[in-house]
C-alpha positions in Angstrom: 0.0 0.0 0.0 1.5 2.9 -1.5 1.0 6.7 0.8 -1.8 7.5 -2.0 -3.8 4.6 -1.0 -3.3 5.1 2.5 -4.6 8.7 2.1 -7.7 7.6 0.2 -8.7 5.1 2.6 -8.3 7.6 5.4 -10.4 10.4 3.1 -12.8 7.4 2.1 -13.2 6.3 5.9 -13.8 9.7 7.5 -15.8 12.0 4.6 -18.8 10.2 4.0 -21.6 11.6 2.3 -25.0 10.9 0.8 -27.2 12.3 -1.9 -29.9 14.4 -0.9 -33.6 12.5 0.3 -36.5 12.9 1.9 -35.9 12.9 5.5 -38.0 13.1 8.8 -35.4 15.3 10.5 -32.6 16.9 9.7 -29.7 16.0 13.1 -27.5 19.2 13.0 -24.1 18.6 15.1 -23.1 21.9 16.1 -19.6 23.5 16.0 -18.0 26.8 16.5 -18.4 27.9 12.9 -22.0 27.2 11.0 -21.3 25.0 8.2 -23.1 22.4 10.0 -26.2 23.8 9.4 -26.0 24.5 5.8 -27.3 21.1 4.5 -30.5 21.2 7.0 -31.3 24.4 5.9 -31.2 23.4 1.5 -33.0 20.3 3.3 -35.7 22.2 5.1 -36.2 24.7 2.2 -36.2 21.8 -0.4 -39.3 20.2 1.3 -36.6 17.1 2.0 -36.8 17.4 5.8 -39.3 19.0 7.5 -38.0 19.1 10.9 -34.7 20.0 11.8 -32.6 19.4 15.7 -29.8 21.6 16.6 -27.5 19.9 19.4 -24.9 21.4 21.5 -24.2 23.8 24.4 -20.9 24.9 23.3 -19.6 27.9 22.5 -19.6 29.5 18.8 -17.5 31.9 16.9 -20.1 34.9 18.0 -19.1 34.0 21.7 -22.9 32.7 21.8 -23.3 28.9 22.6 -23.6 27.1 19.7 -27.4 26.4 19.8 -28.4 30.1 20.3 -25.8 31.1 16.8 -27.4 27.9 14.6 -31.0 28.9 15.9 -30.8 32.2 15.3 -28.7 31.7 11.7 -32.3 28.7 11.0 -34.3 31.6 11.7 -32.9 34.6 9.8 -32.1 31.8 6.9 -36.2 31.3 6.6 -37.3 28.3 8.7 -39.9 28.4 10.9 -39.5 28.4 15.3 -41.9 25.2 14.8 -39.6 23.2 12.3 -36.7 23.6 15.0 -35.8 21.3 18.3 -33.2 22.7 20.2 -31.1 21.0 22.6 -28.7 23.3 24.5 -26.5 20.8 27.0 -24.4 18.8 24.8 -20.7 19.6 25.2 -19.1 16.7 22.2 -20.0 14.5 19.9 -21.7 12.2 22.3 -23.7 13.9 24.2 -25.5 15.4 21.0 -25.7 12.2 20.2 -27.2 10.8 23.2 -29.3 13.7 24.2 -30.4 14.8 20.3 -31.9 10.6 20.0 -33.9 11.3 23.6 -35.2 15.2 22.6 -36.5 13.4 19.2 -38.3 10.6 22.2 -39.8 13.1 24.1 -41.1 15.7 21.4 -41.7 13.4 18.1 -41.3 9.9 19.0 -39.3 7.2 17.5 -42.9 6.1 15.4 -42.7 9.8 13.5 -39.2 9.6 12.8 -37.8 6.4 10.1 -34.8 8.6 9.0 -32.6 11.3 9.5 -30.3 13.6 7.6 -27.0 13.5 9.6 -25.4 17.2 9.4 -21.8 17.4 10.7 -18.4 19.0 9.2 -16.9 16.8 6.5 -14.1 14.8 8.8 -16.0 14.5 11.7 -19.3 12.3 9.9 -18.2 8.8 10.5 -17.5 9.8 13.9 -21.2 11.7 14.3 -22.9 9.0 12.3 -21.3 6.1 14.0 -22.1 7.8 17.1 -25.3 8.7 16.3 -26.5 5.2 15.4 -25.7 4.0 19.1 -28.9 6.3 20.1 -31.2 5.3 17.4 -32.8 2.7 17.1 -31.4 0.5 14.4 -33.9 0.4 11.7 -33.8 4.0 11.3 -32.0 5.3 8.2 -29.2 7.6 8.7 -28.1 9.5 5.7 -25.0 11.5 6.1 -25.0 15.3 4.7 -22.2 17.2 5.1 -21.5 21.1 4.4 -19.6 21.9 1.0 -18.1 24.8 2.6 -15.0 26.2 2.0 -14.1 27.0 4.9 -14.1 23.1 6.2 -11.6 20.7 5.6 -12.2 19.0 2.3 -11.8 15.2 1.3 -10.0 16.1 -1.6 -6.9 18.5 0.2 -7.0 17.3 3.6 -3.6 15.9 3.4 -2.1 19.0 2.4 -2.1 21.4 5.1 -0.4 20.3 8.6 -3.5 21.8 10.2 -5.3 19.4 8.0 -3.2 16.5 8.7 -3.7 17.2 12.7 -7.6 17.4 12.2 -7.8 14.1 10.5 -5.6 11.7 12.3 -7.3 13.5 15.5 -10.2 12.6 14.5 -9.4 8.8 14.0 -7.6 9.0 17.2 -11.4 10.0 18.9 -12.9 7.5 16.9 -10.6 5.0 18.3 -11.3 6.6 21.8 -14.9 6.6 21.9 -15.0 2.9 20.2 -12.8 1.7 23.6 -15.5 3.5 25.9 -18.6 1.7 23.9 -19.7 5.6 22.3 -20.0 3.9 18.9 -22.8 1.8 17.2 -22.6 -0.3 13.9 -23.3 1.4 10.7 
């Protein structure tokens, strides 16, 4: 195995993504920056999801936490108060995993949702979906819908930047981490 194959393995592993469908709800993962949100909002505005979930209580580029900065971005951007559940605790990847699946419990129900549109930066969505699917229950589809922003690390120039570089193997280093503390389910 020759560096490029290593490379496209890594960029095949880590940057999955799915074409647009009809979803129940679109799963936001927040971060700092709102890239995140991008693909639930062509979603929402598409008539391809018509709910959308906005997870985690960090803290975003505007100094606001994250779920105040993607609410407010959902809202200005055209969606309605009613298309969005907010949940405001989660502080990594899997506690919006764990406490996204139980705010879709309590206000929709598992029976009202069958799939959802899985919104996280490019190199983090095997980690969100993987982590994602250890929430829900397993016959629910997950499809995975990253930003196309340039401003995120992209599958085809990761490898090119050290910043890059550290981002990804990072990111296969959590994966590893939260596979040893059973965060992970099958997908």
């Amino acid at each position: 195995m020759d560096l490029y194959d290593s490379r496209a393995g890594i960029t095949s592993f880590l940057f999955l993504k799915c074409p647009p469908e009809p979803v129940d709800l679109a799963f936001v993962f927040c971060s700092p920056s709102l890239s995140s949100l991008y693909p639930a909002i062509a979603l929402y505005k598409a008539g391809l999801a018509p709910k959308v979930l906005i997870t985690g209580g960090g803290t975003a580029v505007s100094g606001a936490p994250e779920w105040a900065f993607y609410r407010d971005h959902a809202l200005e951007a055209g969606l309605p108060e009613s298309a969005l559940l907010i949940e405001m605790e989660a502080r990594n990847t899997a506690e919006n995993a764990a406490f996204g699946a139980a705010l879709i419990e309590k206000a929709l129900g598992w029976d009202r949702v069958r799939s959802l549109a899985v919104c996280a930066k490019p190199f983090h969505m095997r980690r969100a979906v993987m982590t994602l699917r250890r929430h829900v229950p397993e016959d629910r589809r997950l499809i995975a819908q990253p930003p196309d922003d340039p401003g995120d690390l992209s599958a085809d120039t990761w490898w090119q930047s050290a910043k890059g570089r550290r981002r990804v193997f990072g990111e296969l280093t959590k994966i590893g981490d939260y596979a040893l503390r059973g965060d992970l389910g099958d997908v």
